[in-house]
C-alpha positions as CSV (number, residue, x, y, z in Angstrom):
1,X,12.8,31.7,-3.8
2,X,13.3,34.3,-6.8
3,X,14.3,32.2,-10.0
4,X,12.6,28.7,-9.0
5,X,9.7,27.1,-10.9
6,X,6.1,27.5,-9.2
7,X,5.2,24.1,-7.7
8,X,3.6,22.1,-10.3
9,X,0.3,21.3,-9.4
10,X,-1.1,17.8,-9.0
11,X,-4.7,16.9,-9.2
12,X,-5.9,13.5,-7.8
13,X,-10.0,12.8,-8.7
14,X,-10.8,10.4,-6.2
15,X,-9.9,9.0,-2.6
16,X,-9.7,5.4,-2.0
17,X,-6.5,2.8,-1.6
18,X,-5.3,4.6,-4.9
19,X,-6.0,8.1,-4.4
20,X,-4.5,8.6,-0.8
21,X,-1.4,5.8,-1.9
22,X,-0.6,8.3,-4.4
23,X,-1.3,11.6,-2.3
24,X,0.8,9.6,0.5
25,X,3.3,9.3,-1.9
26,X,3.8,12.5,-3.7
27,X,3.4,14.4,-0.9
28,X,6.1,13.0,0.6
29,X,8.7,12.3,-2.0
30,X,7.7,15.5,-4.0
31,X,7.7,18.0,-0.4
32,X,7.2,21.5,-1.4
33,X,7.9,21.1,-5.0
34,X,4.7,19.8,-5.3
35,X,1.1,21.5,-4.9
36,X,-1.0,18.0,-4.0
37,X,-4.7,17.8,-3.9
38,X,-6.7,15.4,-4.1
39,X,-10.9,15.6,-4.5
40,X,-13.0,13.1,-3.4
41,X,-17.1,12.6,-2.4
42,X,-18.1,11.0,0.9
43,X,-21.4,9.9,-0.7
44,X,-19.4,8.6,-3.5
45,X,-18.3,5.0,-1.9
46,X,-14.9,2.7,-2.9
47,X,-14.9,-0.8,-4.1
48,X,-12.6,-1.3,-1.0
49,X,-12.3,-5.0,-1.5
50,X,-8.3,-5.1,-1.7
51,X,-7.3,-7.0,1.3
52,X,-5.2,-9.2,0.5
53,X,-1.0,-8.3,-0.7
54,X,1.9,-9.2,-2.4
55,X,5.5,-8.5,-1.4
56,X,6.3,-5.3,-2.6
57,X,3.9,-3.7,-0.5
58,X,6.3,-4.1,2.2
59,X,9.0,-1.9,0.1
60,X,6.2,0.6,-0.7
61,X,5.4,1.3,3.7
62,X,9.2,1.6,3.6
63,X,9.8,4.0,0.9
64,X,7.2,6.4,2.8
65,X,8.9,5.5,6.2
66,X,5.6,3.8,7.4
67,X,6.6,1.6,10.6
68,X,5.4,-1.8,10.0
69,X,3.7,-3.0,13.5
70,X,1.9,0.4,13.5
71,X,0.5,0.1,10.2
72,X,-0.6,-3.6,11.2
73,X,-2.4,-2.6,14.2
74,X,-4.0,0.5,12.4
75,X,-5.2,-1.7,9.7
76,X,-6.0,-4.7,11.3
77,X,-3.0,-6.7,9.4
78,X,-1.8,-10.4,9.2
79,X,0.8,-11.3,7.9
80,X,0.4,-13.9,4.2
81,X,2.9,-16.0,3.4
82,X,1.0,-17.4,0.1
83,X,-2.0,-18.4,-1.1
84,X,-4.0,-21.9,-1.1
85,X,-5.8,-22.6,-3.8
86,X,-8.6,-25.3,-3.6
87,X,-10.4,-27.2,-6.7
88,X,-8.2,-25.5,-9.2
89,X,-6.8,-28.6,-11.4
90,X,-9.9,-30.8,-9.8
91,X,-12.6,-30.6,-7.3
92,X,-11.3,-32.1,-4.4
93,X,-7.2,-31.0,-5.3
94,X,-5.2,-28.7,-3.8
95,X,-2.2,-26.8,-4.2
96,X,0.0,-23.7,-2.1
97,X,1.3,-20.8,-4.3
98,X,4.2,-19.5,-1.6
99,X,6.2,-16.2,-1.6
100,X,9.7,-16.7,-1.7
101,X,11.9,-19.5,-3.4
102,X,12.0,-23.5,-3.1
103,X,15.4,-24.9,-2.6
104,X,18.0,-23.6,-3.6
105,X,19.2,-22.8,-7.7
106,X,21.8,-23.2,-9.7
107,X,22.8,-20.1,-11.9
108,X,22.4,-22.3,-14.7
109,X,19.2,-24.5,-13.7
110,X,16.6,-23.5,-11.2
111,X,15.9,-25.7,-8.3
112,X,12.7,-27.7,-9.8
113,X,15.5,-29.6,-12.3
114,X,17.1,-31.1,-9.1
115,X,13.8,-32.1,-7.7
116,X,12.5,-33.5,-11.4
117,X,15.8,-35.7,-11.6
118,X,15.2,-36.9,-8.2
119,X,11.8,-38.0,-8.8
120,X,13.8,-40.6,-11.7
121,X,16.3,-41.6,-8.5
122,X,12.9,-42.5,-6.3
123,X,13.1,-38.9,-4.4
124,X,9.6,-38.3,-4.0
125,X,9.1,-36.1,-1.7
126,X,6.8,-33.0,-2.5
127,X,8.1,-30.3,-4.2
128,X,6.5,-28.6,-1.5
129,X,8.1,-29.9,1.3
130,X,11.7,-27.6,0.3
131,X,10.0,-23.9,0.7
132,X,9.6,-22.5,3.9
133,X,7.2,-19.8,3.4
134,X,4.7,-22.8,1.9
135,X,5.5,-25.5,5.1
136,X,5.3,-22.2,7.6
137,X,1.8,-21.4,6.2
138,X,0.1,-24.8,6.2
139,X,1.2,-25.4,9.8
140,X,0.0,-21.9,10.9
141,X,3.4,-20.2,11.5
142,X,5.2,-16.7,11.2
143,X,8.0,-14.6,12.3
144,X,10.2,-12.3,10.8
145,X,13.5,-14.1,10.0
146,X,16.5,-12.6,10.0
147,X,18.1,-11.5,6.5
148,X,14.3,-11.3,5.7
149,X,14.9,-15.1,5.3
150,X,10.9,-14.8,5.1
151,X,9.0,-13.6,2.4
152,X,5.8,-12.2,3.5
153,X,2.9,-9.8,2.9
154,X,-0.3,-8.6,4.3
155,X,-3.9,-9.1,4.5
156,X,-5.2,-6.2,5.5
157,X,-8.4,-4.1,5.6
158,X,-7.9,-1.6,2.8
159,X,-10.4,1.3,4.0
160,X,-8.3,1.9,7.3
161,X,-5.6,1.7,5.3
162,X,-6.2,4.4,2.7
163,X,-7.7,6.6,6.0
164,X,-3.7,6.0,7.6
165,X,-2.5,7.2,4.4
166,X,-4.8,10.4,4.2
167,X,-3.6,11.5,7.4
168,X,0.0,11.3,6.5
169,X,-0.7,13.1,3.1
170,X,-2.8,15.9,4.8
171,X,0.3,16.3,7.2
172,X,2.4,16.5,4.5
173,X,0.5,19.1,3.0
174,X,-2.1,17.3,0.5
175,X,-5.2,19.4,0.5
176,X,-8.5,17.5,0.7
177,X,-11.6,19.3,-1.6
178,X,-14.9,17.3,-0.5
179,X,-17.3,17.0,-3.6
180,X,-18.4,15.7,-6.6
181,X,-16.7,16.3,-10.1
182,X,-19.4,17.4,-12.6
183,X,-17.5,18.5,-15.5
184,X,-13.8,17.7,-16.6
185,X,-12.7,21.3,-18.3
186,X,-10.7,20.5,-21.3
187,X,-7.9,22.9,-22.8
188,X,-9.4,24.0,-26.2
189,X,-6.1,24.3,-27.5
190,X,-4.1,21.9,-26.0
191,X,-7.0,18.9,-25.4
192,X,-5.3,18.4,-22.2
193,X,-7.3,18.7,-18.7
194,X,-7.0,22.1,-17.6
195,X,-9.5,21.7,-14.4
196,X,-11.8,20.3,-12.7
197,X,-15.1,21.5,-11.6
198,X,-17.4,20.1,-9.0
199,X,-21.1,20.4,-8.1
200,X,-21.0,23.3,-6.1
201,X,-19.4,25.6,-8.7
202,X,-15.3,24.9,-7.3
203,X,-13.1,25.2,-9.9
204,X,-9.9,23.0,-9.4
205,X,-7.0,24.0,-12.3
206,X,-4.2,21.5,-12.6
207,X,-0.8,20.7,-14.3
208,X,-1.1,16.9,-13.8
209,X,-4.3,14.8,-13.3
210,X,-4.3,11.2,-11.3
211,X,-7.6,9.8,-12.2
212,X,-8.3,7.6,-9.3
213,X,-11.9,7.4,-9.7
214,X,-12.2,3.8,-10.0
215,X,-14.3,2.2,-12.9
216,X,-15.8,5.6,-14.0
217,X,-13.3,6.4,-14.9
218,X,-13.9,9.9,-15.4
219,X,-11.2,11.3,-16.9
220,X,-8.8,9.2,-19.0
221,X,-11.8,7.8,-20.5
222,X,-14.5,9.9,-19.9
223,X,-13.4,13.2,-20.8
224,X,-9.8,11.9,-22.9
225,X,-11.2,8.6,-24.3
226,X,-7.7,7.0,-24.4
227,X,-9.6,3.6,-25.0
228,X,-10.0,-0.2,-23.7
229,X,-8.8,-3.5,-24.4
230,X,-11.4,-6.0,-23.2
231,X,-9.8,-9.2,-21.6
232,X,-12.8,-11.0,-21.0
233,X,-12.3,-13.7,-23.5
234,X,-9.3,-15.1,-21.6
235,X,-10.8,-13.9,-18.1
236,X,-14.4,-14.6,-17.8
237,X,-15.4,-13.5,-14.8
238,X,-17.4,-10.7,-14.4
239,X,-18.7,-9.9,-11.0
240,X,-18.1,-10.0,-7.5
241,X,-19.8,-10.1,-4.2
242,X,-18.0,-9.1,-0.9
243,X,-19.2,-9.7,2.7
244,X,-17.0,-9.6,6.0
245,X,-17.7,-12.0,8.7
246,X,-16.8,-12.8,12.2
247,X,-13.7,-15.1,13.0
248,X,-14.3,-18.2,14.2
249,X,-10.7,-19.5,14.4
250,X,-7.3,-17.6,15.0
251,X,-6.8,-15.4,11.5
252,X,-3.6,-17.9,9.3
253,X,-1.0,-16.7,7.0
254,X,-2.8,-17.2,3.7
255,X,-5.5,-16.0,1.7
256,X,-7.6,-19.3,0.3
257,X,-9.2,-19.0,-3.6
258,X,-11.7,-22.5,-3.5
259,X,-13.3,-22.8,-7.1
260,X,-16.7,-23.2,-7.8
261,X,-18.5,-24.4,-11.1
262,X,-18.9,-20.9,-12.1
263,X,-15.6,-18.9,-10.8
264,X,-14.1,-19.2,-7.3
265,X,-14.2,-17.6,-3.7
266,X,-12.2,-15.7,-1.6
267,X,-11.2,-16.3,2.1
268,X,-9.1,-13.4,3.8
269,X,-8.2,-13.8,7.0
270,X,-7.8,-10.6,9.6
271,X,-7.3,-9.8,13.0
272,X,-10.8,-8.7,13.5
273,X,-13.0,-10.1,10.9
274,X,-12.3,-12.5,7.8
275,X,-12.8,-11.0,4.0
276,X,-15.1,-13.7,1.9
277,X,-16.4,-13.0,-1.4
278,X,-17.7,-14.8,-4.4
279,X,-15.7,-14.4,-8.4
280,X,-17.8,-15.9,-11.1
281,X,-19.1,-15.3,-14.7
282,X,-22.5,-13.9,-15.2
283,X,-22.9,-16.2,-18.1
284,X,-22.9,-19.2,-16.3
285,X,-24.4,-17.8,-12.5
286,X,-27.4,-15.7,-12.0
287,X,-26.5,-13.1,-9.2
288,X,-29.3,-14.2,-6.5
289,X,-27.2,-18.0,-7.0
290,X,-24.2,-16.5,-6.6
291,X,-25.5,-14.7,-3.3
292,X,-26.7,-17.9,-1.8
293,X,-23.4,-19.6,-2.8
294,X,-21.3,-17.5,-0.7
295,X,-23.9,-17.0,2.4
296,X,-24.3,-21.3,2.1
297,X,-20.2,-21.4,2.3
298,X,-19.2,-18.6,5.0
299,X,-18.4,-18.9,8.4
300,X,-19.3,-17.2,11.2
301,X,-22.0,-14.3,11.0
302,X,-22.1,-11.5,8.7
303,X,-20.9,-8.3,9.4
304,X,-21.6,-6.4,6.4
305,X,-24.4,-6.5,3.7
306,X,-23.4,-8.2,0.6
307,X,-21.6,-5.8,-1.8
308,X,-21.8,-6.4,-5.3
309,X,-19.7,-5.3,-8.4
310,X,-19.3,-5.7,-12.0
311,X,-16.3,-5.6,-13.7
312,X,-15.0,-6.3,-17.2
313,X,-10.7,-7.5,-17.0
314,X,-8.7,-5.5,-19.3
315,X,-6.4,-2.5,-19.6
316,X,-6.3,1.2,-20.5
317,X,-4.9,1.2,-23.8
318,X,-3.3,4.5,-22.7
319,X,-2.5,5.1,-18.7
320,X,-0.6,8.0,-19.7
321,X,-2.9,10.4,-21.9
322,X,-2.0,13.9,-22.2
323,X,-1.6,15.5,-19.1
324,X,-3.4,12.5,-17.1
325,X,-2.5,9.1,-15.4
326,X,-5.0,6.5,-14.6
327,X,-4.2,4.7,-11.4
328,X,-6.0,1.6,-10.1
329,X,-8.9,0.8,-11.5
330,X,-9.5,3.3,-13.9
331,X,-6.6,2.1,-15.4
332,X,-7.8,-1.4,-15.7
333,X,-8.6,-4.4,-13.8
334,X,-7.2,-7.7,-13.0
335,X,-9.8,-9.8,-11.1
336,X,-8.2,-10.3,-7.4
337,X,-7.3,-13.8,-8.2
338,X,-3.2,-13.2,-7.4
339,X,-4.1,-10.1,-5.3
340,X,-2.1,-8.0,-7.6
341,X,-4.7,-4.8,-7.5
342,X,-3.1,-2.9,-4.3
343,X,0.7,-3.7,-6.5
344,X,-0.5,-2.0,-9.4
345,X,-1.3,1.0,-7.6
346,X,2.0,0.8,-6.6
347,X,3.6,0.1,-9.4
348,X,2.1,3.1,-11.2
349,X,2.5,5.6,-8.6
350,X,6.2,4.7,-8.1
351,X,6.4,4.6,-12.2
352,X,4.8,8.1,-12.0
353,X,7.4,9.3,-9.2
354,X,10.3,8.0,-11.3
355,X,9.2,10.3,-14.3
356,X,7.6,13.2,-12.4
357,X,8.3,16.1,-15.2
358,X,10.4,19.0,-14.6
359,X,8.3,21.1,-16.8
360,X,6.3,19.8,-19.8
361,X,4.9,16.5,-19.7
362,X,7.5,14.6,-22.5
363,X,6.1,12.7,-24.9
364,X,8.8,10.7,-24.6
365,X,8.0,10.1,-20.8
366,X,4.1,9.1,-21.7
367,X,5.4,6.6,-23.9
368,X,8.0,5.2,-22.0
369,X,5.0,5.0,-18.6
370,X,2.4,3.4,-21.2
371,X,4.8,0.8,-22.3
372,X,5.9,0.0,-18.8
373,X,2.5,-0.3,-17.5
374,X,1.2,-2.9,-20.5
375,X,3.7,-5.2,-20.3
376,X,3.2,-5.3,-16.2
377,X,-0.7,-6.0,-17.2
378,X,0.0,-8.4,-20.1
379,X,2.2,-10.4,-17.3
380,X,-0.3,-10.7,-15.1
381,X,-2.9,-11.2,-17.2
382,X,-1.0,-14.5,-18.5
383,X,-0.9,-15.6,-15.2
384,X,-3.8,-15.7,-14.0
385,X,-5.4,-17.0,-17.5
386,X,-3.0,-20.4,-16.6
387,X,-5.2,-21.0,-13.3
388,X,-8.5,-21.2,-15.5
389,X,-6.3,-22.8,-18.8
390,X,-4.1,-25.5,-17.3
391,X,-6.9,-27.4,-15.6
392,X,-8.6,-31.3,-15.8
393,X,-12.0,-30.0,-14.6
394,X,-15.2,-30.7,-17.3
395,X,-17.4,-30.8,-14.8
396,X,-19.8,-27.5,-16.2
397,X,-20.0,-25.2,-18.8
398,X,-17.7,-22.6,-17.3
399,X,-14.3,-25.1,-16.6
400,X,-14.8,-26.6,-20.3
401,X,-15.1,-22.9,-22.0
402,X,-11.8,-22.0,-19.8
403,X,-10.1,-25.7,-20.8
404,X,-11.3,-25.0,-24.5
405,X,-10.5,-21.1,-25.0
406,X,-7.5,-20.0,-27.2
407,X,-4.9,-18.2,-25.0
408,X,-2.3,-15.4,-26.1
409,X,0.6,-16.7,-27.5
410,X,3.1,-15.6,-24.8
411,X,1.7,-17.6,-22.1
412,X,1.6,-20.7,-24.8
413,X,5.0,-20.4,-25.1
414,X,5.3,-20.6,-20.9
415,X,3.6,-23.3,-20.7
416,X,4.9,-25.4,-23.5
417,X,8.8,-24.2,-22.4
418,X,7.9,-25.5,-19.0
419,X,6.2,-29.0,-20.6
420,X,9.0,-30.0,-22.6
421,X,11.7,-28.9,-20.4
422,X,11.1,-27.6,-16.7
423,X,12.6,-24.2,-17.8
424,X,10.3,-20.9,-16.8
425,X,12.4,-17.8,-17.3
426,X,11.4,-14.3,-15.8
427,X,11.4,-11.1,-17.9
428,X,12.2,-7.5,-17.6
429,X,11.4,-6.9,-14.1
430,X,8.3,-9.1,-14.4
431,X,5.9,-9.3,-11.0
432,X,5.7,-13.1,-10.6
433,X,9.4,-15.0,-10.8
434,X,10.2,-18.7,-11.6
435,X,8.9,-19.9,-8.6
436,X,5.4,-18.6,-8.8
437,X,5.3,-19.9,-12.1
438,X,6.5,-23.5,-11.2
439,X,4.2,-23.8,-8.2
440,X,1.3,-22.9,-10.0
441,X,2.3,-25.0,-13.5
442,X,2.6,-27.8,-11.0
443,X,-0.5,-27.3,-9.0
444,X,-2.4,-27.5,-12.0
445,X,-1.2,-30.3,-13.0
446,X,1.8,-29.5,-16.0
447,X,4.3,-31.6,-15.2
448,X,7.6,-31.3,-17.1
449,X,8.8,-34.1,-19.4
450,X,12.9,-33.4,-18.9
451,X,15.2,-31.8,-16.8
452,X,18.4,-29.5,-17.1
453,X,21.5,-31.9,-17.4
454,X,23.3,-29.4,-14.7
455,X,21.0,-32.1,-12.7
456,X,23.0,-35.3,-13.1
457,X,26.3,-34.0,-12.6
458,X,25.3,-35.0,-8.8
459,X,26.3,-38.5,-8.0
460,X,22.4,-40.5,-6.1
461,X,24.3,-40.2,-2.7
462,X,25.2,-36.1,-3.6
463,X,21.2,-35.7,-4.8
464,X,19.9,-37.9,-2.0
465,X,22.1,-35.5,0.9
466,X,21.5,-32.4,-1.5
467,X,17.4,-32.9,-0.9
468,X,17.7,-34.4,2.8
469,X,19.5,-30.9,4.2
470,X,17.4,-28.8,2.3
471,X,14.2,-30.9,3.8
472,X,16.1,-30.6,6.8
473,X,16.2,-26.8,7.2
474,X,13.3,-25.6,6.7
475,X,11.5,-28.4,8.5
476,X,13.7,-27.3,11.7
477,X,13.1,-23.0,10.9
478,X,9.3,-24.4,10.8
479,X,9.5,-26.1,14.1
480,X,11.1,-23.4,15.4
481,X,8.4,-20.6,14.6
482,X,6.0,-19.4,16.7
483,X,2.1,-19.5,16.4
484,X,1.1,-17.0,14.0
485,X,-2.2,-15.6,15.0
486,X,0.3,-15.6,19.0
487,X,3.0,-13.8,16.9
488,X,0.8,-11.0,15.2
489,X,-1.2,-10.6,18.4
490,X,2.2,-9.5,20.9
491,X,3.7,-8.0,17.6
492,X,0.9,-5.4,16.2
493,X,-2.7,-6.6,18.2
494,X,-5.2,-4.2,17.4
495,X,-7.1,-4.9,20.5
496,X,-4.1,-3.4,22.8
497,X,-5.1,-1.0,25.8
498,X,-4.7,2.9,24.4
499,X,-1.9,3.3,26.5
500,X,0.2,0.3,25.2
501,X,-1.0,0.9,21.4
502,X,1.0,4.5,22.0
503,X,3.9,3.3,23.3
């Protein structure tokens, strides 16, 4: 041991989905080069409302060597294969936002060109109709594929989920400190954190802060004031209300989003209860409304009291501030329209892991991290402006602000590329590819005005069988899945006997 570095310490301020995903994973990438603990408050509760996934979660469990079917039986999982989305472009529409790709691209043209030409040629069948993840969902299918031929994620409940993670971390060596922070102890030289210290006096000194305190948050803004840009303009909703009920049906493979005249609700299917809550601007909804919205348009009985929260959208100006890194929420918010909150935990802790420091914290590093994390937040941000943007509904105040607001230039530029000529392009590692883009553009109701040329090289009989086999396949993979709720229940139930949840 003579000659190595002390283990750098690393300070998490608060528990939660983000605290114990980062603990989870620093503890075990990091091993003993790493002095991990985390403080958190058991009267201090979490928003705990992330239950529904993306993809990458999947690569996330694997990078900590999480096994799948145990993790869905501890956390009472489903699998999500997209997300439906009701009364978006106009009461009474619909539209599927799928994981995965529809038909099959060229390098030069993606596959939405083929379909667009074939519409001219009187192909016109659904767009839909050619990605399997979309046709699985809607007829209440899953199983894994092989060649992960299908693209799924999770809906999950997040609390049992953060409490798997802490006991991994804490066998990995993370210690726990119960209590409250009362004071954030800057360095009078330095301005950096130098510890923390709670209510009862305990003095926690650190090398590295997470600040994982949620909206507070306490230290990057609190105590480093490393500033806020407010999104609301472009996302106006502002509060939530959560409330779990019982099932009434066998759980499916998506989440649902139905708009309202004032935001939209959620609809989260799990193995033991379903997720609901209600989105909507304050402006336009008075809360006690809101409340009897959501109770008038659940199923099944309540489990839970209603849990309200207020947000504002935006970003951290700074995730990286001195010797501190906002993950979650203190780092900023993206309302859970795309179910994106859970990824950017990940993202940042996996950001964080990629440029752990050696010694001193590099400026260079900071930079680098805070540059990384805005454009993942200005991506998403875009994309979940187009649901409230591209729309036909006038029918109250709240859908004619959205229809009338200005929107950032970059996702202008989307849309109007994708208007005039069906091309969406993806950029520098960016969270939602073509394919999200087109099925959303589509589903609310931007339809493109040409085609790539690549397109009518095909001769009508080439197009014609090109479409039919695609069609073809996944209509037949489709047929040949199982039931999903059948599926998760013999896969990962988590109502199994003791002895056969063990084995």
């Amino acid at each position: 041991m003579s000659g190595m570095a002390r283990p750098r310490r690393i300070v998490i301020a608060g528990g939660g989905t983000a605290g114990w995903m980062a603990a989870a994973a620093i503890a075990r990438t990091m091993g003993r080069i790493a002095e991990v603990t985390l403080v958190e408050s058991d009267a201090i509760g979490t928003i705990g409302v992330g239950e529904s996934t993306i993809p990458p979660m999947i690569t996330y469990n694997r990078l900590l060597g999480i096994n799948e079917a145990d993790f869905m039986r501890a956390t009472n999982a489903t699998f999500k294969l997209g997300i439906l989305f009701d009364n978006w472009k106009n009461v009474g529409d619909r539209y599927f936002h799928s994981f995965g790709l529809t038909g099959k691209d060229h390098w030069s043209a993606g596959f939405q060109h083929f379909w667009l030409y074939g519409l001219t040629k009187g192909h016109d069948q659904p767009y839909d109709d050619y990605c399997l993840e979309l046709v699985a969902a809607l007829q209440g299918k899953f199983a894994h594929l092989p060649d992960d031929a299908m693209n799924y994620a999770y809906q999950l409940d997040s609390t049992a989920y953060a409490k798997m993670l802490r006991t991994m971390a804490e066998g990995d060596g993370t210690r726990r400190v119960e209590g409250k922070i009362a004071q954030v102890e800057l360095d009078g030289e330095s301005g950096n954190i130098a510890a923390l210290v709670l209510e009862a006096g305990t003095r926690i000194e650190g090398d590295l802060f997470l600040d994982c305190t949620g909206f507070r948050a306490l230290l990057i803004e609190g105590a480093l004031h490393a500033g806020f840009d407010d999104w609301t303009h472009w996302l106006p909703c502002d509060s939530a209300i959560a409330l779990q009920t019982e099932n009434v049906r066998p759980p499916v493979p998506y989440t649902r989003a139905i708009a309202h005249d004032s935001g939209w609700q959620w609809r989260i299917p799990l193995q033991h209860r379903t997720g609901n809550g209600l989105v909507w601007c304050s402006r336009y909804l008075a809360q006690d409304a809101a409340l009897d919205r959501l109770l008038g348009n659940i199923e099944g009985e309540a489990l839970t009291k209603p849990n309200v929260i207020r947000f504002t959208t935006g970003a951290r100006r700074r995730q990286w501030h001195r010797n501190c890194v906002a993950i979650g929420l203190s780092g900023g918010f993206m309302e859970p329209l795309e179910s994106t909150s859970i990824h950017l935990i990940q993202r940042a802790v996996l950001r964080l892991l990629r440029m752990m420091p050696l010694g001193d914290v590099s400026p260079r590093d900071i930079a680098e991290f805070n540059d990384q994390q805005d454009e993942d937040m200005r991506q998403i941000r875009d994309f979940l402006i187009l649901h409230y943007k591209a729309t036909d509904r006038r029918d109250s105040a709240f859908w004619r602000y959205c229809a009338a607001m200005p929107i950032p230039d970059s996702l202008t530029q989307k849309i109007e590329l994708f208007r005039e000529t069906g091309r969406v392009f993806r950029r520098h590692e960016e969270l939602f590819a073509e394919n999200s883009w087109v099925q959303v553009m589509l589903g609310q109701g931007i339809m493109p005005q040409s085609h790539h040329p690549i397109a009518e090289k095909l001769r009508d009989d080439e197009l014609a069988k090109l479409l039919a086999m695609l069609r073809d396949t996944v209509s037949r993979t489709v047929a040949g899945l199982p039931d999903h709720a059948a599926y998760v229940a013999n896969y990962c139930g988590a109502r199994r006997p003791v002895a056969a949840a063990q084995g």
